[in-house]
N, C-alpha and C positions, 0 to 999 in steps of 0.2 A: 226947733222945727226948721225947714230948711222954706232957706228964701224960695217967695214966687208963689209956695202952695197956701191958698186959702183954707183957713183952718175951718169955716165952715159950708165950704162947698160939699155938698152932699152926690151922690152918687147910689144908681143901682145896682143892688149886690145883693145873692141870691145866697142862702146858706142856712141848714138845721140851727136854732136856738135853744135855749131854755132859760126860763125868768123863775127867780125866785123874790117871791117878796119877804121883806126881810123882817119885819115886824110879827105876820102871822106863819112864815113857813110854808106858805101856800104855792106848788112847785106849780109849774104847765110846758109843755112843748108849745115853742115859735117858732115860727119861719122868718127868719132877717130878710127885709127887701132893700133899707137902704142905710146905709153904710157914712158916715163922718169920722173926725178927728174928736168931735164932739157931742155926737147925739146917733143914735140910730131909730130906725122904724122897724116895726116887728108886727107881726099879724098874730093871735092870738085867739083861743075862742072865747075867752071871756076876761075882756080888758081889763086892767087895773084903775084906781080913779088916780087923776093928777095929783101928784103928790107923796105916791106911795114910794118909798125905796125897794129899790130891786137890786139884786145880780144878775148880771146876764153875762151867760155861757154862750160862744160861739162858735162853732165847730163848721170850718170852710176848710177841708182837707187840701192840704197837710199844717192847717193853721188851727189852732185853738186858743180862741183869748175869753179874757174875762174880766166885767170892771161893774163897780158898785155904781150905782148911777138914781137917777128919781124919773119918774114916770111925767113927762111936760104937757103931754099932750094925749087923751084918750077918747077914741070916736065911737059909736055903735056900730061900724064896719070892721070891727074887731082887728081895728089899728094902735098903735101904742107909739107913741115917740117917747124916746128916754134917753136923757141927758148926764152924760159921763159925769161922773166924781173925780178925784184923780185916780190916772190909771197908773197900776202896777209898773215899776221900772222891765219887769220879765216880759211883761205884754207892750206896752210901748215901740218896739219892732217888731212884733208880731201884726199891731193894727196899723204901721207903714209898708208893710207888705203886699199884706191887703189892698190898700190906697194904693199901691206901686203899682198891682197886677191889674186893676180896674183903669188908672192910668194910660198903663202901655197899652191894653183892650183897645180904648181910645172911648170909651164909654162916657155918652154927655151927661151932667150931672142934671139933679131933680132940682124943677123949680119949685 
């Protein structure tokens, strides 16, 4: 990781998802709102409970990533935080990219 950047400062970032949980196969379309090194938030219509493992597909044109991760945090506002696994060496500049373009934006992170 490169000196300076906070690995969990979080940021607004807007882009198509999809979550699969990984135990029953149960697929849904997300909306990514906010974007980490470590964790994203995703809207969903019918949340997952904490704890459940997912994949999550990311498609912010012309980037596409994907990382196994567990569900941390689930609201009735059909909110999901989910917390990375380790991510794939192919994706790993794919989601500094991301973080790069949001960056240069100049876009304030979420408290």
């Amino acid at each position: 990781m490169e000196q300076g950047r906070n690995p969990t400062r979080r940021y607004p970032f807007f882009a198509h998802a999809e979550l699969t949980e990984e135990n029953s196969g149960t697929h849904a379309t997300a909306r990514l709102c906010e974007l980490s090194r470590k964790h994203c938030r995703l809207h969903v219509s019918k949340p997952s409970p904490v704890g459940t493992a997912v994949l999550v597909k990311i498609y912010a044109w012309p980037h596409f990533f994907q990382v196994h991760g567990t569900v941390c945090h689930s609201d009735s506002k059909f909110s999901l935080a989910i917390e990375f696994g380790e991510i794939e060496a192919q994706y790993v500049s794919v989601l500094n990219a991301c973080l790069l373009e949001i960056e240069k934006r100049g876009d304030r992170t979420v408290e």
